[in-house]
BASE-791725 format. One record per atom (N, C-alpha, C, CB): residue in one letter; x, y, z. Coordinates in steps of 0.2 Angstrom, whole numbers, plus 5000, padded with zeros to 4 digits. Glycine has a CB too. Example, Ala and Ser with C-alpha at 12.3 -4.5 7.8 and 13.67 -1.06 7.14 Angstrom:
<sites>
A506649725039A506249785039A506649845039A505749785045S506449895035S506849955036S506450005039S507049975029
</sites>
This chain:
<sites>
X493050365043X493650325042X494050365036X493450255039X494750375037X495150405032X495350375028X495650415034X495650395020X495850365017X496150305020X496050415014X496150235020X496750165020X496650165026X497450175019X496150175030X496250165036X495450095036X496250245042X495750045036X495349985036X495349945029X494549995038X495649985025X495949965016X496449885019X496750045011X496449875012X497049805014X497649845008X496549675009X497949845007X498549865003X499049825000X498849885007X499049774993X499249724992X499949764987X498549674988X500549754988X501349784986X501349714983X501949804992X501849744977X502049674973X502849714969X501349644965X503349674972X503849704967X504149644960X504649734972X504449664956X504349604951X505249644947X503249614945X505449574944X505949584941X505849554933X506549554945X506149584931X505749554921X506749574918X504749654914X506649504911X507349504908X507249574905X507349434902X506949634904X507149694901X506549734904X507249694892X506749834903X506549844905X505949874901X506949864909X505849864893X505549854892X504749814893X505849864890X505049764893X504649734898X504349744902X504749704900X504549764906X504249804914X503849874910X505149824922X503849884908X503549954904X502949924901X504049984898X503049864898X502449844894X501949814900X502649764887X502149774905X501749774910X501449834914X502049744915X502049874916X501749934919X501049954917X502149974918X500949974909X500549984907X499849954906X500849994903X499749884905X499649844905X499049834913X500249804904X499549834919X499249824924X498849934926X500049794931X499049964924X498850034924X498050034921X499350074919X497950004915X497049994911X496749954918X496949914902X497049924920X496549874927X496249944928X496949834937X496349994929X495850034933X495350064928X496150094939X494750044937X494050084933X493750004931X494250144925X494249974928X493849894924X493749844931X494649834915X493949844937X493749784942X493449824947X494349734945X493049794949X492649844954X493049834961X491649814956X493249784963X493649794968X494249814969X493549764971X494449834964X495049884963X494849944965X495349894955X495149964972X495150054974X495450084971X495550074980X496250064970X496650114968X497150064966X496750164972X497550104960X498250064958X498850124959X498150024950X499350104960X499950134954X500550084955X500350214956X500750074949X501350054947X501950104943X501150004943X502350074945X502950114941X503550084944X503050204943X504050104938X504650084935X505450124940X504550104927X505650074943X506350104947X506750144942X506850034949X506850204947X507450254943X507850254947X507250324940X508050214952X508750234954X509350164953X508550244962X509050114951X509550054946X509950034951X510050074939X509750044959X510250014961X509949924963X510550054968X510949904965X510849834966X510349804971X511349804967X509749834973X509549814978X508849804973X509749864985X508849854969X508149874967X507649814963X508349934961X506949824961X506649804958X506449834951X506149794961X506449794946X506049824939X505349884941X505549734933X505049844942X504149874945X503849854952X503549834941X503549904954X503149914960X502549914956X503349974966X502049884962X501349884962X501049914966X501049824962X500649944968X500349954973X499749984972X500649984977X499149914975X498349934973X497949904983X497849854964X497449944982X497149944987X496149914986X497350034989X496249884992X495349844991X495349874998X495249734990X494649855000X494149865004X494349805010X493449865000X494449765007X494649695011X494749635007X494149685015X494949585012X495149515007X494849485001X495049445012X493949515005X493549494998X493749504991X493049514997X493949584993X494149624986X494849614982X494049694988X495449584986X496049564984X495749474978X496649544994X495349464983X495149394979X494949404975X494749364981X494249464976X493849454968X494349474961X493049514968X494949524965X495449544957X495749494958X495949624957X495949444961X496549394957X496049364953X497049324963X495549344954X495249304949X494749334943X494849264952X494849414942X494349454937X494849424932X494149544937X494349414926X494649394921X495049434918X494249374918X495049524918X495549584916X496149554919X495349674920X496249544926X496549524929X497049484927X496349504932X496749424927X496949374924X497349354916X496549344926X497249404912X497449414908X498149454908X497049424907X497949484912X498749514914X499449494915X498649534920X498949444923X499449394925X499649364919X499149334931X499349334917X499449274910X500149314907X498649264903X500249384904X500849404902X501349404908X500849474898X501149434913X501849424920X501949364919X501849434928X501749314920X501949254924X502349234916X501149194927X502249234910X502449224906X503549254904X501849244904X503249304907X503949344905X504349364912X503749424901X504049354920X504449374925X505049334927X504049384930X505349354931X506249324932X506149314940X506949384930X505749354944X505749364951X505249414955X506349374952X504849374959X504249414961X504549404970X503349384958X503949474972X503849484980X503449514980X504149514984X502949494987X502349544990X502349534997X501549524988X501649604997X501649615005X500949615004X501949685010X500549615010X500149635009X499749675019X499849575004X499549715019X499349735025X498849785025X499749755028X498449775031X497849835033X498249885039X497049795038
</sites>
């Protein structure tokens, strides 16, 4: 099997009152790796093209499967996280596919 081929692929785009903000998350969501086991892989990063269409931050982490989307919404690293987004965000989206 190839890289992502049978992976689940969970995208998240996120809007924050500054862009600061979206930097302090960035960062934030960046330590997840390595710390949840069913975290494959992550990257986030910050729009540079500012147009009106755009998002603050893109997510994009990869599990094995549902199990593993599951067991990171609820790791407590996780969740700690969330606890500052949810706190400071303006406007969220996801995808999620295999």
């Amino acid at each position: 099997m190839g890289y992502g081929e049978g992976m689940l692929t969970h995208i998240v785009f996120m809007k924050f009152p500054s862009l600061e903000i979206a930097e302090q998350v960035r960062q934030k969501l960046l330590a997840l790796e390595g710390n949840i086991p069913s975290l494959r892989s992550i990257e986030a990063g910050l729009d540079v093209t500012r147009s009106g269409r755009s998002w603050d931050l893109a997510l994009l982490t990869r599990f094995d499967d549902q199990a593993g989307l599951d067991a990171y919404a609820i790791h407590p690293k996780h969740v700690e996280v969330l606890t500052f987004i949810k706190a400071n965000i303006t406007e969220v989206a996801a995808v999620d596919y295999q």
